[in-house]
C-alpha positions as CSV (number, residue, x, y, z in Angstrom):
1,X,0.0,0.0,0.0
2,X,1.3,3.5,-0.9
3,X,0.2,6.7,0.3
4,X,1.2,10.2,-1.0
5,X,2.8,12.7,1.2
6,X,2.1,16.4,-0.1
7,X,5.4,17.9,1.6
8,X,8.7,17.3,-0.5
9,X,11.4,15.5,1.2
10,X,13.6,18.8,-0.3
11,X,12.0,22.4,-1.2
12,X,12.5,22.3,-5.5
13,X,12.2,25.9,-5.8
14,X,14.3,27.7,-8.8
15,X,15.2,31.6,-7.2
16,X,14.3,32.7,-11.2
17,X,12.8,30.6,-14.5
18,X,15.3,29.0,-16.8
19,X,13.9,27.4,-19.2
20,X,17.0,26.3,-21.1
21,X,18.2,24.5,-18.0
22,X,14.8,22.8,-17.6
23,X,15.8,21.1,-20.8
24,X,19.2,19.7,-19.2
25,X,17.1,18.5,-16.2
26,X,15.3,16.4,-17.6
27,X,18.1,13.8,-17.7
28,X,18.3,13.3,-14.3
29,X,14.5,12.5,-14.6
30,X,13.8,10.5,-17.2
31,X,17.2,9.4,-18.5
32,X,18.8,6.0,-18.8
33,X,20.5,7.0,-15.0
34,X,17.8,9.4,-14.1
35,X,15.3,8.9,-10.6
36,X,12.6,7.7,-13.2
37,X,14.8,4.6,-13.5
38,X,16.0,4.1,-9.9
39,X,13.2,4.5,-8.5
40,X,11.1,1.5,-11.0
41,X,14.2,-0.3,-10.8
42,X,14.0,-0.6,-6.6
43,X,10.8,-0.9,-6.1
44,X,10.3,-4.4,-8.8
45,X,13.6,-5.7,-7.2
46,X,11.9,-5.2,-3.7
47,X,8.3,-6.5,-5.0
48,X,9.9,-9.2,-6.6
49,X,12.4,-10.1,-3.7
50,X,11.6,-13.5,-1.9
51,X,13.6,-12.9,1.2
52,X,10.9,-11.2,3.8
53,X,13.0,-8.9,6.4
54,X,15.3,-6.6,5.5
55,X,16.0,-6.9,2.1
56,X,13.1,-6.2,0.9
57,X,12.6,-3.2,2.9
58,X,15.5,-1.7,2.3
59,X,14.8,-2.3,-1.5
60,X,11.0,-1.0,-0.5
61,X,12.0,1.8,0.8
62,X,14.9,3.3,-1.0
63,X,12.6,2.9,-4.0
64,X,9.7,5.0,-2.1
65,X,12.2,8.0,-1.7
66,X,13.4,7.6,-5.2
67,X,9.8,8.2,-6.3
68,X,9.9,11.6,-4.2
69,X,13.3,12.7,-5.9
70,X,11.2,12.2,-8.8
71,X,8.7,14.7,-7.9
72,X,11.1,17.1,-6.0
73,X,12.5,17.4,-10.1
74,X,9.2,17.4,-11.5
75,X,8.2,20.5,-9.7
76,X,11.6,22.0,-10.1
77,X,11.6,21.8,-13.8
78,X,7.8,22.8,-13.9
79,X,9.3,26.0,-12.0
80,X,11.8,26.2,-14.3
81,X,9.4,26.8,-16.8
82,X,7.5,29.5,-15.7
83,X,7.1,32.7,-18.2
84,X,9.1,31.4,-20.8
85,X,8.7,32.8,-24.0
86,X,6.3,31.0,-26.1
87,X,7.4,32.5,-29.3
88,X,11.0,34.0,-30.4
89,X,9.5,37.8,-30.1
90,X,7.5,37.7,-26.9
91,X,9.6,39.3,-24.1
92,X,12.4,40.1,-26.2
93,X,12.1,43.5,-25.9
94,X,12.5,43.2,-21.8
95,X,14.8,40.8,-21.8
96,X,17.6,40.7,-24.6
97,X,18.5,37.3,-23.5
98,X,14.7,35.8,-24.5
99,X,15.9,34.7,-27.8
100,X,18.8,32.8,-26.1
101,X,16.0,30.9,-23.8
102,X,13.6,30.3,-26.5
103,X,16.5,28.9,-28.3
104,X,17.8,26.5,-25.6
105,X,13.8,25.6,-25.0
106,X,12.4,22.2,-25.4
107,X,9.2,22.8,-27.3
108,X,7.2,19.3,-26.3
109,X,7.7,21.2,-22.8
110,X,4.8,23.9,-24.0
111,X,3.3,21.5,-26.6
112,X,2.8,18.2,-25.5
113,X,3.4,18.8,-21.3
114,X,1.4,22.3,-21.1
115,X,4.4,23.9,-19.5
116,X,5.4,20.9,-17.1
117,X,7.9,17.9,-17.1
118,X,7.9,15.2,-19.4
119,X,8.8,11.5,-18.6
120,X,11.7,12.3,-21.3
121,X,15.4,12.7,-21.3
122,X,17.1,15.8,-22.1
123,X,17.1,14.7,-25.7
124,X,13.1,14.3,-25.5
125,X,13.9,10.6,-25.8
126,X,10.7,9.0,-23.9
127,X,11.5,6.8,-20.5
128,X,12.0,3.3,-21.3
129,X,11.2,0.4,-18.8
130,X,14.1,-1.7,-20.3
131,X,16.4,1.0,-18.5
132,X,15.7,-1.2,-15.4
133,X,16.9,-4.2,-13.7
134,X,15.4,-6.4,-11.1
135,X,17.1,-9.7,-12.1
136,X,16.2,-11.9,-8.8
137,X,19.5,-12.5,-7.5
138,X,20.4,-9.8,-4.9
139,X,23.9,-9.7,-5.6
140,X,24.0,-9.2,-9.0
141,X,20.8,-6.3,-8.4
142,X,22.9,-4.7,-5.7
143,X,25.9,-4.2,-7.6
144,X,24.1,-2.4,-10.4
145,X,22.3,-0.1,-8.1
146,X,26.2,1.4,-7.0
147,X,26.3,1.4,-10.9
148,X,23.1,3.1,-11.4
149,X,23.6,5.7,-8.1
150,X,27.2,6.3,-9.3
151,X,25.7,7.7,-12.6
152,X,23.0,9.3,-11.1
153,X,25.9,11.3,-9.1
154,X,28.0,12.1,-11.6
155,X,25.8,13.5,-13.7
156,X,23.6,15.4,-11.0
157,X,27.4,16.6,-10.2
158,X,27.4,17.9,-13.9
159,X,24.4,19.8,-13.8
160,X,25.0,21.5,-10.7
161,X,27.8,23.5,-12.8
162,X,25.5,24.6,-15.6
163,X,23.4,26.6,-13.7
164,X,23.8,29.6,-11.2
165,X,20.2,29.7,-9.7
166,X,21.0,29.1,-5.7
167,X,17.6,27.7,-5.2
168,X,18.8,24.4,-8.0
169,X,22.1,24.2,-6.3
170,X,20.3,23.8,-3.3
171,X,18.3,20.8,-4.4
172,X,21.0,19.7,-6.5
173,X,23.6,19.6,-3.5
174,X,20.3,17.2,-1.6
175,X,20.7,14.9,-4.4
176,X,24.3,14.5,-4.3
177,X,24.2,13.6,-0.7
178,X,21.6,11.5,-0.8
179,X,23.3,9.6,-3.7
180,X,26.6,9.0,-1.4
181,X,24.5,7.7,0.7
182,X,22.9,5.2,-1.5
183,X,26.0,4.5,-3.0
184,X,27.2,3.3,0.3
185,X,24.2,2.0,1.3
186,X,24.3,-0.4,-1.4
187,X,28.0,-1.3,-0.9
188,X,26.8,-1.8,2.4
189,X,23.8,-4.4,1.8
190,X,26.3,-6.5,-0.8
191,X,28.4,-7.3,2.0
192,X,26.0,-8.2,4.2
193,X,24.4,-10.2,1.7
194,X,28.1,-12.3,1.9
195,X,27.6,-12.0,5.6
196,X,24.8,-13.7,5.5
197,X,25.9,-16.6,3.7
198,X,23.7,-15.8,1.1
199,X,25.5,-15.2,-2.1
200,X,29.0,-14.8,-3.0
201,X,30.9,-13.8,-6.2
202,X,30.9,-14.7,-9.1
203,X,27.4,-14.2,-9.8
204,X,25.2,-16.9,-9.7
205,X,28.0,-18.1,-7.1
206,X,25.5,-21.6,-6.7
207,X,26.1,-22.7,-10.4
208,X,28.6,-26.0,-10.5
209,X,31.7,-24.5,-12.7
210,X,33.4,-27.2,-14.7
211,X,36.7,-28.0,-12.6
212,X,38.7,-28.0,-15.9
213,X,37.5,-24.8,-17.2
214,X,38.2,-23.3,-13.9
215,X,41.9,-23.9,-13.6
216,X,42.3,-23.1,-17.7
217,X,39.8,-19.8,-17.7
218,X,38.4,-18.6,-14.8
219,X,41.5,-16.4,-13.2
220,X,43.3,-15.8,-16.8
221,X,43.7,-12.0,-17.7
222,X,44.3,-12.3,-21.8
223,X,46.3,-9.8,-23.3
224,X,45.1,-8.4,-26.7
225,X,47.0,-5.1,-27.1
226,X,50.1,-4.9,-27.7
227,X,52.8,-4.7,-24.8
228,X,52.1,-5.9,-21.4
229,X,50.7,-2.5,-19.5
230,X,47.5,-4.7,-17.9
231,X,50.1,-6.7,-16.6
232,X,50.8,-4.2,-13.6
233,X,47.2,-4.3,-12.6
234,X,45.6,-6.2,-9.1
235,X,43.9,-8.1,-12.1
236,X,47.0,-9.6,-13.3
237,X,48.5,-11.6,-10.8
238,X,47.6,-12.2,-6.8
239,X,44.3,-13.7,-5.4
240,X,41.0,-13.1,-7.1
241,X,38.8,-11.3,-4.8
242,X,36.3,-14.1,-4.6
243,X,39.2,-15.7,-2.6
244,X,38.7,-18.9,-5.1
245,X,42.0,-18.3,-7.5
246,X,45.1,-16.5,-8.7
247,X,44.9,-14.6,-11.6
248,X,47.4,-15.0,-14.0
249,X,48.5,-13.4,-16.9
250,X,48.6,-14.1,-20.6
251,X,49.8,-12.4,-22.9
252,X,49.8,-14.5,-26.1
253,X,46.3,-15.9,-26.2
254,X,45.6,-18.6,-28.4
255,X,42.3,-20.0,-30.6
256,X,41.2,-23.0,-29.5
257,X,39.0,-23.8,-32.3
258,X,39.5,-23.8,-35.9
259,X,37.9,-21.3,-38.0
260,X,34.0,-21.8,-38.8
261,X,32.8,-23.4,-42.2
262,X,29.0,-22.8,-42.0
263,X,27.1,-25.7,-44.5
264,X,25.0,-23.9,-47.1
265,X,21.8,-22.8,-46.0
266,X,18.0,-23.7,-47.0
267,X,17.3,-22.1,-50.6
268,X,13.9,-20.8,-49.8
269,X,15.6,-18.6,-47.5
270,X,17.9,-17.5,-50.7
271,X,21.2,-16.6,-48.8
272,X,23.9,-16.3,-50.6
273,X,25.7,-19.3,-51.0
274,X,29.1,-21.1,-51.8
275,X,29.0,-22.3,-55.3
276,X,29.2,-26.0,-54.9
């Protein structure tokens, strides 16, 4: 059961419109990395986790506030928008820098969303559902939300230089925090999730790995480009950090197969094929 709270978790309040920078918020919202995504993304892990107790409330709820970042942008872009020139003469005359904003506008903001937000990226792309992840194994789902909250960060981090308006900055500077948080929060849960004996690297840890392949593949670093530079890295040589190898390196790797010699195919299908 969810219930809506009318007071933001933040104030999104813009000191001035900007209409222009509306448009580069949008990313953040309905981007591949944006709180549109986060916040889907948490909330099917959660209602599809299997594990009553804390992982699914921590899923549950970090998913909840993501849904309120969404709205805290929402209403700062909707802001954002107020009195913005709705054609390239209106204002001008007041404000020499009207053309500028009209220019830097995104029209489906007036045309299609009435002067609000759009479940769009800064491109006007549209949100897509395949931006999310909610796999069923916890370990793998965990590690892609530090992925998804490092993203979100960096680019909330790259917004908050594009604009001067102290009332964004403000929000902006919410974001980031609450994104080091998550990003820890998540590192956080995948260790406990080894804590707990429930899963372990590599992901699906349970799945019987061929003894053979192991020792062959497993802990092998191959070499493709030329000289030996990856040899200096912690992936090189030393323990794996699964604690179940020791990496090694190769730097001449070899085909194990011969090269392919497809049969011809079905006419009907009228490839093209080798003259026989």
């Amino acid at each position: 059961m969810f219930s809506h709270v009318k007071d933001l978790q933040f104030e999104a309040k813009p000191d001035g419109p900007d209409a222009a920078f509306a448009r580069r918020l949008q990313e953040v919202l309905g981007g591949k990395w944006g709180e549109m995504t986060v916040a889907n993304q948490y909330l099917f892990q959660g209602w599809n986790c299997r594990l009553p107790g804390k992982y699914k409330d921590l899923l549950l709820d970090v998913g909840t506030e993501e849904m309120g970042h969404v709205e805290m942008i929402v209403t700062m872009i909707t802001r954002l928008l107020d009195s913005a020139p709705l054609s390239l003469t209106e204002g001008i005359a007041e404000d020499p820098g009207g053309a500028a904003t009209y220019a830097g506008e995104n029209p489906a903001h007036f045309i299609h969303g009435g002067g609000g937000a759009l479940p769009t990226d800064s491109n006007g792309v549209p949100w897509n559902g395949a931006f999310i992840t909610a796999s069923g194994n916890l370990l793998a789902d965990f590690q892609l939300n530090v992925t998804a909250e490092a993203q979100g960060r960096l680019q909330v981090a790259r917004l908050f230089h594009m604009t001067d308006d102290p009332g964004v900055k403000q929000m902006l500077r919410f974001l980031l925090a609450r994104d080091t948080m998550h990003q820890n929060m998540w590192l956080a849960a995948i260790e406990q999730l080894k804590e707990d004996g429930l899963e372990e690297m590599p992901v699906p840890e349970a799945f019987p790995d061929s003894g053979e392949f192991t020792e062959e593949y497993s802990y092998t670093y191959l070499g493709f480009s030329s000289g030996t530079d990856a040899a200096q890295g912690r992936w090189a040589s030393g323990p794996s950090p699964d604690g179940k190898g020791e990496f090694r390196y190769d730097d001449n790797p070899r085909a194990n197969a011969p090269e392919p010699v497809l049969p011809p195919g079905d006419p009907r299908l009228y490839g093209t094929n080798p003259v026989v």
